[in-house]
N, C-alpha and C positions, 0 to 999 in steps of 0.2 A: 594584506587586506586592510583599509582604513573602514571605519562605520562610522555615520554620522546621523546623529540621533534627533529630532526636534520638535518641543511640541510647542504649540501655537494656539492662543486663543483668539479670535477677533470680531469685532467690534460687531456687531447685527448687522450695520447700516453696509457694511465694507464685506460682506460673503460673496454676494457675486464675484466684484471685481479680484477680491485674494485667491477663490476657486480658477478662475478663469486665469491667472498671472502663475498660478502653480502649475496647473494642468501643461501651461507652456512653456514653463522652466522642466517639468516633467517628461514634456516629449523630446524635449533638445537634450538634456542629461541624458536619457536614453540612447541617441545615436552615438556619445561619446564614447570613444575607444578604452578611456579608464573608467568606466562605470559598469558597475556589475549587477545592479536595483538599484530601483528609485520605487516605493513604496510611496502613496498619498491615502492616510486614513483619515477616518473623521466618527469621533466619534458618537455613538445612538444617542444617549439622555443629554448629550449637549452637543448639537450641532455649530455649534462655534467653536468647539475644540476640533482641532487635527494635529494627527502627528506623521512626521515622515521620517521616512526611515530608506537611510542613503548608501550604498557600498560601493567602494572604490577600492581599485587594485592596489593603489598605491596612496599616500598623502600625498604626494606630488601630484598624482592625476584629480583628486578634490580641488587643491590650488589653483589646476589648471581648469577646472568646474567651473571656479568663483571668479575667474577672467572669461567667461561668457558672454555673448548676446542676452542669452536666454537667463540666466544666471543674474543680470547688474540689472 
């Protein structure tokens, strides 16, 4: 099992478009045959923070994550 951890803060102006760019690297990660969660939080007292939280069978199946449509 690989876990990949990430937190992210961004910009006010930039929420919609990063919500909506995750949400779709979200649903595509999801159908992947190495993916085992994909987690998209955000958190309460500052909604400009998110973090994700990513499980893979393997680091090879991440790798093959980050050679995605959905993923670049």
């Amino acid at each position: 099992m690989y876990v990949v951890c990430v937190t992210i803060w961004v910009k006010p102006g930039s929420l919609d478009p990063f919500i909506e760019a995750t949400l779709k690297n979200h649903r595509g990660t999801r159908q992947e045959p190495g993916n085992l969660r994909f987690d998209v939080l955000r958190k309460e007292d500052d909604p400009t923070q998110f973090f994700l939280y990513e499980v893979y069978r393997s680091k090879d199946d991440f790798a093959k994550h980050q050679q995605t449509e959905h993923y670049l």
